[in-house]
C-alpha positions in Angstrom: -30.3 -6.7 5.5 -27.5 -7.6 3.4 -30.0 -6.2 0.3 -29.9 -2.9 2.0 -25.6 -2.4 2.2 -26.1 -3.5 -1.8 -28.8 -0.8 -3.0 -27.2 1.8 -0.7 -23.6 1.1 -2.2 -25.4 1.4 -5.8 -27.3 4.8 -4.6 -23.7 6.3 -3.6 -22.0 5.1 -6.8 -24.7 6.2 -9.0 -25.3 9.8 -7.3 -21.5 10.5 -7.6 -21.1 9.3 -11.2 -24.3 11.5 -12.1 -22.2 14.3 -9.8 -18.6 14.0 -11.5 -20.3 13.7 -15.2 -22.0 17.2 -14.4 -19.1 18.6 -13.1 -16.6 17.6 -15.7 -18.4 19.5 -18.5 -16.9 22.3 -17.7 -13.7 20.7 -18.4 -14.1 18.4 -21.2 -17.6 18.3 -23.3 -17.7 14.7 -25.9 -18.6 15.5 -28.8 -21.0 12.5 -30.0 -20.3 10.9 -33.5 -20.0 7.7 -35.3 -16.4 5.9 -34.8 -15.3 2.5 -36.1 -14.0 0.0 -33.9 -10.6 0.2 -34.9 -10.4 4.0 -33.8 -11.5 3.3 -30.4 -9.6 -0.3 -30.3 -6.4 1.1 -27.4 -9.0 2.7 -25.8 -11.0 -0.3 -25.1 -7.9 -2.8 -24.5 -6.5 -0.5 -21.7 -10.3 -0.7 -20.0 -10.4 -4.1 -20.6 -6.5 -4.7 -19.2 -7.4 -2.0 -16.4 -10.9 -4.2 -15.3 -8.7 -7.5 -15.6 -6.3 -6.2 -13.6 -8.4 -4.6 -10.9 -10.2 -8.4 -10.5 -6.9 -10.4 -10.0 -5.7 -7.4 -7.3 -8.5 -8.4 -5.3 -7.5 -12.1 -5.6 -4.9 -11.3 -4.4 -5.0 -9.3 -1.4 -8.5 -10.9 -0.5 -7.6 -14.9 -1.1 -6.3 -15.5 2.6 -9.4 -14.9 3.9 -11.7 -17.8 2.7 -7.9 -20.0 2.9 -7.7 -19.5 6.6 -11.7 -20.1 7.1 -11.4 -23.0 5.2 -8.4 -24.8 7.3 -8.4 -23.0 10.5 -12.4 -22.1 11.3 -14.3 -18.8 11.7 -12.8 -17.4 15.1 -8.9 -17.3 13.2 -10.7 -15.7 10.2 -11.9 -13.2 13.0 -8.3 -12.6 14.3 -6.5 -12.5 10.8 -9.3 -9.9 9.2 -8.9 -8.1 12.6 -5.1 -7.8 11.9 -4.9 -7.2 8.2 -7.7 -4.3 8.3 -5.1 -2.5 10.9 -2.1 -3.4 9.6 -2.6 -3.5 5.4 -5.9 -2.3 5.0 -5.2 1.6 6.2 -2.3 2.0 4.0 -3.9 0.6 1.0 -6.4 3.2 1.2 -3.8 5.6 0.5 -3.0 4.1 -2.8 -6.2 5.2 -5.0 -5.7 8.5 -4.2 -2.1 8.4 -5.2 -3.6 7.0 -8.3 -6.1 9.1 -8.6 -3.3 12.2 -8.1 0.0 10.4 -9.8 -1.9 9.4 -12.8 -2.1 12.7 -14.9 0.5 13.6 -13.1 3.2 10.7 -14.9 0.8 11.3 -18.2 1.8 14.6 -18.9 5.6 13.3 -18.6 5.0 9.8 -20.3 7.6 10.5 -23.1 10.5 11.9 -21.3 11.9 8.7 -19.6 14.5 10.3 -17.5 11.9 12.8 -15.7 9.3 10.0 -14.9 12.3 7.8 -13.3 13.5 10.6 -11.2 9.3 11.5 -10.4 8.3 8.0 -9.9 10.7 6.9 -7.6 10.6 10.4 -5.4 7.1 9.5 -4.9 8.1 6.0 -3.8 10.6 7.7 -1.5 7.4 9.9 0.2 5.2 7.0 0.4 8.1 5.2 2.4 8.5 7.4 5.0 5.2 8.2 5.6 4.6 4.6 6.0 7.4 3.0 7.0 7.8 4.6 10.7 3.5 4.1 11.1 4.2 0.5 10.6 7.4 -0.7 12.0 6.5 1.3 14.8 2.8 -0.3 15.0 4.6 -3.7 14.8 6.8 -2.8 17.9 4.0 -1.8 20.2 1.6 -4.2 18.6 0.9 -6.1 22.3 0.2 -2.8 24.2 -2.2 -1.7 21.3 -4.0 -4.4 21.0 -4.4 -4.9 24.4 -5.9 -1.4 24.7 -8.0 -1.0 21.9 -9.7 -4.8 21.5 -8.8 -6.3 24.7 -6.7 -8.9 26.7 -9.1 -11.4 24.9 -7.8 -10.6 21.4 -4.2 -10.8 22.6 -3.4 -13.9 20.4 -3.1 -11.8 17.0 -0.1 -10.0 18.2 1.9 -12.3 16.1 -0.1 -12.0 13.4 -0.6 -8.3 13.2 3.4 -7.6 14.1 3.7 -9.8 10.8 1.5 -8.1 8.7 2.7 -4.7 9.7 5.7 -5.7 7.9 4.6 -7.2 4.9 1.8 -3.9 4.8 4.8 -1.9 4.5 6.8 -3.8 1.6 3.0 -3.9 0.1 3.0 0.0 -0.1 6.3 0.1 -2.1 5.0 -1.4 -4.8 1.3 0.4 -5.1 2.8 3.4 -6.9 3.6 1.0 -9.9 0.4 0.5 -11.4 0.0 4.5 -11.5 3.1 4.4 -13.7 1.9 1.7 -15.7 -1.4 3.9 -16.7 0.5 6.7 -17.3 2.4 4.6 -20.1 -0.4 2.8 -21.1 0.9 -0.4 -20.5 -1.5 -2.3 -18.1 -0.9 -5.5 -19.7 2.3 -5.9 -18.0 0.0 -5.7 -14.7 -1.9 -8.4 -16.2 0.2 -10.3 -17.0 2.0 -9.9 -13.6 -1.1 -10.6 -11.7 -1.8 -13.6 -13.5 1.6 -14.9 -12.3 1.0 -14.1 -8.8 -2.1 -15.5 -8.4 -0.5 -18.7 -9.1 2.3 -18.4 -6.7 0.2 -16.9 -3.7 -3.0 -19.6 -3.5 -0.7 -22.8 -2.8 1.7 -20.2 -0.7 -0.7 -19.1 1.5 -2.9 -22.8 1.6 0.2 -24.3 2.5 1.9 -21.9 5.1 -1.9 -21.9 6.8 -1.7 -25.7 7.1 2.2 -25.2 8.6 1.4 -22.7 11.6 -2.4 -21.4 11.4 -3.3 -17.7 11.9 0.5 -17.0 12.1 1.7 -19.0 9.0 -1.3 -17.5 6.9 0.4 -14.1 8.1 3.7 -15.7 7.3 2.6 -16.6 3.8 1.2 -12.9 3.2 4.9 -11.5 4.1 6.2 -13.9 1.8 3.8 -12.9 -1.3 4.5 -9.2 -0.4 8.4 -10.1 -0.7 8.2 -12.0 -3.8 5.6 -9.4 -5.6 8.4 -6.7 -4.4 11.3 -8.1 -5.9 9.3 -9.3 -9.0 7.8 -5.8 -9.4 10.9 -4.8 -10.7 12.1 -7.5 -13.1 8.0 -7.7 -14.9 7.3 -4.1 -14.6 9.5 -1.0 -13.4 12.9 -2.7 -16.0 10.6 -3.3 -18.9 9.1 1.0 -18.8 11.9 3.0 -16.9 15.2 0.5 -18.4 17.3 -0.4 -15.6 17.2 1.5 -12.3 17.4 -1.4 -9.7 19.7 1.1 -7.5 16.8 3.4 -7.8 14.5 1.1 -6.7 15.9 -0.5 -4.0 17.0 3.2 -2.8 13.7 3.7 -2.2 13.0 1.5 0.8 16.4 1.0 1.9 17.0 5.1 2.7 13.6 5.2 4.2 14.0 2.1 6.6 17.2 3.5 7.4 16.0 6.8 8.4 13.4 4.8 10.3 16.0 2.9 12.4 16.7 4.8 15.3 12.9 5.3 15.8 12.6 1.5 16.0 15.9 0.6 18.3 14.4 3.5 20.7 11.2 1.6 20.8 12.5 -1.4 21.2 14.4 -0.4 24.5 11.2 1.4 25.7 9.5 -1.9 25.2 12.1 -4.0 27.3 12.2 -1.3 30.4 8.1 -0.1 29.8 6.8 -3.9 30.4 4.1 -2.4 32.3 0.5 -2.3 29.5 -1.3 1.0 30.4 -2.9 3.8 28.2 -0.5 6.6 29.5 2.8 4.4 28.8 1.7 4.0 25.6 1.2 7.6 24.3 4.4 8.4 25.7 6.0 5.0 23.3 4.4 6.9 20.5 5.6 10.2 21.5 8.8 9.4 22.0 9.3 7.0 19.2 7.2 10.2 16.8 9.8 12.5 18.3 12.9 10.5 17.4 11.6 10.0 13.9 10.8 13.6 13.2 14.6 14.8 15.0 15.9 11.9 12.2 14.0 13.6 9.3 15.4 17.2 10.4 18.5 16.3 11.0 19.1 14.4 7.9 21.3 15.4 5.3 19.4 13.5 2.9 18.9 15.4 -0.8 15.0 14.7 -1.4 14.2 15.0 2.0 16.0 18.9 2.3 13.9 19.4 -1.0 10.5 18.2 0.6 11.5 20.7 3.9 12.1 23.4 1.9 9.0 23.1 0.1 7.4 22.8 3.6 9.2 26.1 4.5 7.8 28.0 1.7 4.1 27.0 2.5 4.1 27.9 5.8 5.9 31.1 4.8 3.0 31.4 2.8 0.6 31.2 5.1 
Protein backbone atom coordinates (compact mmCIF):
# COMPACT_ATOMS: atom_id res chain seq x y z
CA UNK A 1 0.00 0.00 0.00
CA UNK A 2 2.42 2.35 1.17
CA UNK A 3 4.12 1.78 -2.61
CA UNK A 4 0.95 3.03 -4.06
CA UNK A 5 0.76 6.77 -2.02
CA UNK A 6 4.67 6.85 -3.42
CA UNK A 7 4.12 6.23 -7.29
CA UNK A 8 0.91 8.18 -7.13
CA UNK A 9 2.69 11.22 -5.44
CA UNK A 10 5.52 10.84 -8.29
CA UNK A 11 2.63 10.54 -11.13
CA UNK A 12 1.14 14.08 -9.78
CA UNK A 13 4.62 15.66 -9.57
CA UNK A 14 5.67 14.49 -12.78
CA UNK A 15 2.32 15.27 -14.79
CA UNK A 16 2.45 18.85 -13.36
CA UNK A 17 6.10 19.61 -14.02
CA UNK A 18 5.60 18.14 -17.69
CA UNK A 19 2.28 20.71 -17.47
CA UNK A 20 4.01 23.97 -16.13
CA UNK A 21 7.23 23.36 -18.51
CA UNK A 22 4.61 23.38 -21.49
CA UNK A 23 2.94 26.19 -20.35
CA UNK A 24 5.76 28.46 -19.50
CA UNK A 25 7.14 28.52 -23.13
CA UNK A 26 4.98 30.97 -23.87
CA UNK A 27 6.65 33.09 -21.37
CA UNK A 28 10.18 32.29 -21.26
CA UNK A 29 11.87 29.85 -24.09
CA UNK A 30 15.92 28.68 -22.91
CA UNK A 31 17.95 29.08 -25.25
CA UNK A 32 20.40 25.89 -25.04
CA UNK A 33 24.29 26.56 -25.13
CA UNK A 34 27.44 25.69 -23.57
CA UNK A 35 28.19 27.75 -20.21
CA UNK A 36 31.08 27.34 -17.83
CA UNK A 37 30.66 26.68 -14.33
CA UNK A 38 31.57 29.95 -13.08
CA UNK A 39 28.67 31.59 -15.10
CA UNK A 40 26.06 29.51 -13.66
CA UNK A 41 27.94 29.34 -10.04
CA UNK A 42 24.92 32.03 -7.90
CA UNK A 43 22.61 30.18 -9.75
CA UNK A 44 23.54 26.86 -8.36
CA UNK A 45 24.50 28.17 -4.67
CA UNK A 46 20.98 29.73 -4.26
CA UNK A 47 19.46 26.03 -5.37
CA UNK A 48 21.74 24.43 -3.35
CA UNK A 49 21.07 27.14 -0.11
CA UNK A 50 17.21 26.92 -1.13
CA UNK A 51 17.28 22.64 -0.97
CA UNK A 52 19.39 22.96 2.36
CA UNK A 53 17.13 25.15 3.64
CA UNK A 54 13.89 23.44 2.74
CA UNK A 55 15.42 20.06 4.58
CA UNK A 56 16.22 21.71 7.99
CA UNK A 57 12.43 23.41 7.83
CA UNK A 58 11.07 20.15 7.91
CA UNK A 59 13.38 19.27 10.95
CA UNK A 60 12.12 21.53 12.31
CA UNK A 61 8.53 21.64 12.27
CA UNK A 62 8.38 17.78 11.92
CA UNK A 63 11.05 16.70 14.96
CA UNK A 64 8.30 16.62 17.82
CA UNK A 65 6.76 13.94 16.27
CA UNK A 66 9.13 10.93 16.50
CA UNK A 67 10.34 13.00 20.23
CA UNK A 68 6.97 12.50 21.72
CA UNK A 69 6.63 8.76 20.18
CA UNK A 70 9.80 8.02 21.50
CA UNK A 71 9.13 9.21 25.31
CA UNK A 72 5.44 9.31 25.58
CA UNK A 73 4.13 6.15 23.16
CA UNK A 74 1.94 6.03 19.96
CA UNK A 75 -1.58 7.09 21.48
CA UNK A 76 0.10 10.88 22.58
CA UNK A 77 1.73 10.93 19.05
CA UNK A 78 -2.07 10.39 17.99
CA UNK A 79 -3.27 13.43 20.19
CA UNK A 80 -0.28 15.81 19.41
CA UNK A 81 -0.39 15.10 15.36
CA UNK A 82 -4.17 15.46 15.89
CA UNK A 83 -3.58 19.01 17.36
CA UNK A 84 -0.76 20.38 15.39
CA UNK A 85 -2.53 19.41 11.91
CA UNK A 86 -5.60 21.80 13.20
CA UNK A 87 -3.82 24.17 14.86
CA UNK A 88 -0.22 24.80 12.66
CA UNK A 89 -0.63 22.72 9.90
CA UNK A 90 -3.68 24.83 8.09
CA UNK A 91 -1.89 28.01 8.32
CA UNK A 92 1.28 26.77 7.04
CA UNK A 93 -0.41 25.85 3.97
CA UNK A 94 -0.94 29.37 3.39
CA UNK A 95 2.67 30.20 3.30
CA UNK A 96 3.81 28.50 -0.21
CA UNK A 97 1.40 30.34 -1.85
CA UNK A 98 2.49 33.59 -0.28
CA UNK A 99 5.74 32.44 -1.61
CA UNK A 100 4.83 31.45 -4.57
CA UNK A 101 2.84 35.14 -5.02
CA UNK A 102 5.48 37.49 -2.78
CA UNK A 103 8.47 36.11 -4.50
CA UNK A 104 8.39 38.06 -7.89
CA UNK A 105 6.56 40.26 -6.24
CA UNK A 106 9.79 41.53 -3.65
CA UNK A 107 12.13 40.66 -6.83
CA UNK A 108 11.09 43.29 -8.94
CA UNK A 109 11.71 45.78 -5.88
CA UNK A 110 14.95 44.00 -4.50
CA UNK A 111 17.09 47.20 -4.92
CA UNK A 112 14.91 49.87 -3.51
CA UNK A 113 15.27 49.08 0.26
CA UNK A 114 12.75 51.48 1.52
CA UNK A 115 9.80 50.08 -0.79
CA UNK A 116 10.49 46.33 0.14
CA UNK A 117 10.38 47.42 4.07
CA UNK A 118 7.25 49.26 3.72
CA UNK A 119 5.83 45.91 1.26
CA UNK A 120 7.17 43.33 3.37
CA UNK A 121 6.01 44.20 6.49
CA UNK A 122 2.25 45.30 5.04
CA UNK A 123 2.13 41.79 3.97
CA UNK A 124 3.05 40.65 7.51
CA UNK A 125 0.38 42.99 8.69
CA UNK A 126 -2.40 40.91 6.29
CA UNK A 127 -1.12 37.62 7.24
CA UNK A 128 -1.72 38.72 10.96
CA UNK A 129 -5.06 39.44 10.88
CA UNK A 130 -6.20 36.94 8.79
CA UNK A 131 -4.62 34.59 11.21
CA UNK A 132 -4.51 35.94 14.34
CA UNK A 133 -8.46 36.11 15.11
CA UNK A 134 -8.70 32.17 13.36
CA UNK A 135 -6.39 31.09 16.03
CA UNK A 136 -6.78 32.94 19.25
CA UNK A 137 -10.30 32.39 18.66
CA UNK A 138 -9.79 28.46 17.87
CA UNK A 139 -7.69 28.42 21.14
CA UNK A 140 -10.75 29.89 23.08
CA UNK A 141 -13.31 27.43 21.98
CA UNK A 142 -10.80 24.66 21.60
CA UNK A 143 -13.04 22.23 24.29
CA UNK A 144 -16.38 22.86 22.51
CA UNK A 145 -14.64 21.96 19.12
CA UNK A 146 -13.03 19.36 19.86
CA UNK A 147 -15.65 17.87 21.61
CA UNK A 148 -17.80 18.23 18.50
CA UNK A 149 -15.78 17.37 15.72
CA UNK A 150 -13.52 14.20 17.29
CA UNK A 151 -15.43 13.42 20.39
CA UNK A 152 -15.61 13.39 24.23
CA UNK A 153 -12.90 10.65 23.85
CA UNK A 154 -10.28 13.03 22.30
CA UNK A 155 -10.98 15.66 25.03
CA UNK A 156 -7.48 15.35 26.55
CA UNK A 157 -5.73 17.48 23.67
CA UNK A 158 -7.52 20.55 24.64
CA UNK A 159 -4.39 21.67 26.22
CA UNK A 160 -2.40 20.81 23.79
CA UNK A 161 -4.20 22.19 20.78
CA UNK A 162 -5.10 25.67 22.81
CA UNK A 163 -1.19 25.70 23.03
CA UNK A 164 -0.42 25.18 19.65
CA UNK A 165 -2.92 27.61 18.41
CA UNK A 166 -0.79 30.11 19.89
CA UNK A 167 2.56 29.16 18.91
CA UNK A 168 0.75 28.48 15.09
CA UNK A 169 0.04 31.98 15.16
CA UNK A 170 3.63 33.45 16.22
CA UNK A 171 4.73 30.61 13.51
CA UNK A 172 2.90 32.53 10.66
CA UNK A 173 4.65 35.86 11.46
CA UNK A 174 7.76 34.72 10.54
CA UNK A 175 6.82 32.50 7.17
CA UNK A 176 6.82 35.67 5.05
CA UNK A 177 10.72 35.98 5.74
CA UNK A 178 12.05 33.47 3.64
CA UNK A 179 10.03 35.07 0.55
CA UNK A 180 12.07 38.14 1.23
CA UNK A 181 15.11 36.35 1.63
CA UNK A 182 14.62 34.86 -2.17
CA UNK A 183 13.80 37.99 -3.42
CA UNK A 184 17.39 39.28 -2.26
CA UNK A 185 19.03 36.29 -2.89
CA UNK A 186 20.28 35.69 0.29
CA UNK A 187 19.11 32.13 1.42
CA UNK A 188 22.22 31.53 3.26
CA UNK A 189 21.18 33.63 6.08
CA UNK A 190 18.12 30.98 6.24
CA UNK A 191 20.70 28.39 6.44
CA UNK A 192 22.54 29.46 8.47
CA UNK A 193 19.50 30.29 10.79
CA UNK A 194 18.10 26.90 10.40
CA UNK A 195 21.16 25.28 11.37
CA UNK A 196 21.06 27.22 14.66
CA UNK A 197 17.59 26.29 15.43
CA UNK A 198 17.79 22.84 14.89
CA UNK A 199 20.18 22.82 17.65
CA UNK A 200 18.20 24.73 20.11
CA UNK A 201 14.73 23.01 19.29
CA UNK A 202 15.85 18.96 19.56
CA UNK A 203 17.02 19.15 23.40
CA UNK A 204 14.00 21.93 23.80
CA UNK A 205 11.45 19.83 22.81
CA UNK A 206 13.19 16.24 24.22
CA UNK A 207 13.34 17.85 27.38
CA UNK A 208 10.02 19.80 27.82
CA UNK A 209 8.40 16.18 26.62
CA UNK A 210 10.13 14.50 29.48
CA UNK A 211 8.74 17.61 31.97
CA UNK A 212 4.90 17.42 31.17
CA UNK A 213 4.13 14.84 28.17
CA UNK A 214 1.72 15.77 25.25
CA UNK A 215 1.34 19.24 26.92
CA UNK A 216 5.13 20.08 27.53
CA UNK A 217 5.94 18.79 23.89
CA UNK A 218 3.24 21.60 22.98
CA UNK A 219 4.93 23.76 25.50
CA UNK A 220 8.28 23.25 23.91
CA UNK A 221 6.84 24.01 20.29
CA UNK A 222 5.49 27.60 21.75
CA UNK A 223 8.76 28.09 23.07
CA UNK A 224 10.76 27.32 19.55
CA UNK A 225 8.08 29.53 17.77
CA UNK A 226 9.05 32.33 20.38
CA UNK A 227 12.66 32.05 20.14
CA UNK A 228 12.61 31.62 16.09
CA UNK A 229 10.34 34.95 16.22
CA UNK A 230 12.53 37.09 18.15
CA UNK A 231 15.66 35.59 16.46
CA UNK A 232 14.03 36.14 12.99
CA UNK A 233 14.81 39.53 13.34
CA UNK A 234 18.32 39.87 14.72
CA UNK A 235 19.72 36.74 11.87
CA UNK A 236 17.55 37.83 9.03
CA UNK A 237 14.96 40.90 8.67
CA UNK A 238 18.29 43.54 10.41
CA UNK A 239 20.92 42.03 8.33
CA UNK A 240 18.48 42.83 4.55
CA UNK A 241 15.95 45.71 5.54
CA UNK A 242 18.68 47.67 8.37
CA UNK A 243 16.99 48.26 11.42
CA UNK A 244 13.11 48.22 11.59
CA UNK A 245 12.42 46.38 14.93
CA UNK A 246 9.44 48.94 15.47
CA UNK A 247 8.31 47.68 12.19
CA UNK A 248 8.49 44.37 13.00
CA UNK A 249 7.14 44.14 16.17
CA UNK A 250 4.13 46.53 14.73
CA UNK A 251 3.24 43.85 12.84
CA UNK A 252 1.83 41.43 15.47
CA UNK A 253 1.34 43.77 18.15
CA UNK A 254 -1.47 46.08 15.95
CA UNK A 255 -2.98 42.94 14.78
CA UNK A 256 -3.34 41.16 18.36
CA UNK A 257 -4.59 44.28 19.37
CA UNK A 258 -7.29 44.60 16.91
CA UNK A 259 -7.98 41.03 17.81
CA UNK A 260 -8.54 41.78 21.54
CA UNK A 261 -12.06 42.56 21.96
CA UNK A 262 -12.91 39.43 19.82
CA UNK A 263 -11.02 37.30 22.35
CA UNK A 264 -12.36 39.08 25.84
CA UNK A 265 -16.03 38.68 24.12
CA UNK A 266 -15.23 34.97 23.76
CA UNK A 267 -13.94 34.52 26.74
CA UNK A 268 -17.17 35.81 28.57
CA UNK A 269 -19.29 33.67 26.27
CA UNK A 270 -17.20 30.81 27.42
CA UNK A 271 -17.73 31.41 31.20
CA UNK A 272 -21.80 32.04 30.88
CA UNK A 273 -22.15 29.35 27.47
CA UNK A 274 -20.72 26.25 29.73
CA UNK A 275 -23.23 24.23 28.15
CA UNK A 276 -21.13 21.98 24.81
CA UNK A 277 -23.70 21.86 21.96
CA UNK A 278 -23.44 22.40 18.09
CA UNK A 279 -25.88 25.39 18.00
CA UNK A 280 -23.97 27.28 21.11
CA UNK A 281 -21.07 26.94 19.25
CA UNK A 282 -21.89 28.60 15.85
CA UNK A 283 -23.36 31.32 17.68
CA UNK A 284 -19.50 31.64 19.77
CA UNK A 285 -18.19 31.88 16.25
CA UNK A 286 -20.69 34.25 15.09
CA UNK A 287 -20.53 36.49 17.62
CA UNK A 288 -16.82 36.40 18.20
CA UNK A 289 -16.64 36.79 13.78
CA UNK A 290 -18.99 39.73 14.23
CA UNK A 291 -16.99 41.52 16.91
CA UNK A 292 -13.83 41.08 14.95
CA UNK A 293 -15.21 42.38 11.64
CA UNK A 294 -17.14 45.65 13.66
CA UNK A 295 -13.20 46.10 15.11
CA UNK A 296 -11.69 45.95 11.53
CA UNK A 297 -14.44 48.59 10.27
CA UNK A 298 -14.39 50.64 12.87
CA UNK A 299 -10.71 51.03 13.08
CA UNK A 300 -8.90 54.01 12.28
CA UNK A 301 -5.97 52.11 11.53
CA UNK A 302 -3.82 53.55 8.17
CA UNK A 303 -3.15 50.06 6.26
CA UNK A 304 -6.25 48.71 7.21
CA UNK A 305 -8.48 51.95 5.59
CA UNK A 306 -6.04 51.29 2.60
CA UNK A 307 -6.97 47.41 2.31
CA UNK A 308 -10.98 48.67 2.73
CA UNK A 309 -10.70 51.04 0.15
CA UNK A 310 -9.23 48.68 -2.11
CA UNK A 311 -12.09 46.31 -1.08
CA UNK A 312 -14.49 49.16 -2.10
CA UNK A 313 -13.20 49.66 -5.45
CA UNK A 314 -13.60 45.80 -6.41
CA UNK A 315 -16.85 45.45 -5.47
CA UNK A 316 -17.60 48.76 -7.21
CA UNK A 317 -16.17 46.94 -9.91
CA UNK A 318 -18.17 44.28 -10.02
Amino acid sequence: MPHVLFLGYLLTVSMRTVILSFVGRKYYHPTWKRSKLREIKKQLLFSFYLTLDSILNYINSSITTPIVARVLGAIYVGGYNLSFNVAVNPPSKISPIITRVLFPALSKIQDDKERLRINFFKLLHVISYINFPALLGLCIIAKDFVYLVFGEKWLFIVPTLQLLCIAGAMRMVANPIGSLLMAKAKMELSVRFNFVKTIIFIPVLYFSTIWNGMVGAAIGFLICQAINALLSYFFLLKPVLGNCIVDYINSFFIPFVHTLPMILLLLVCDIYIDKISLPFFILKIVIGGGVYILTILISPNKLLAEMKGLFRQLLLKR
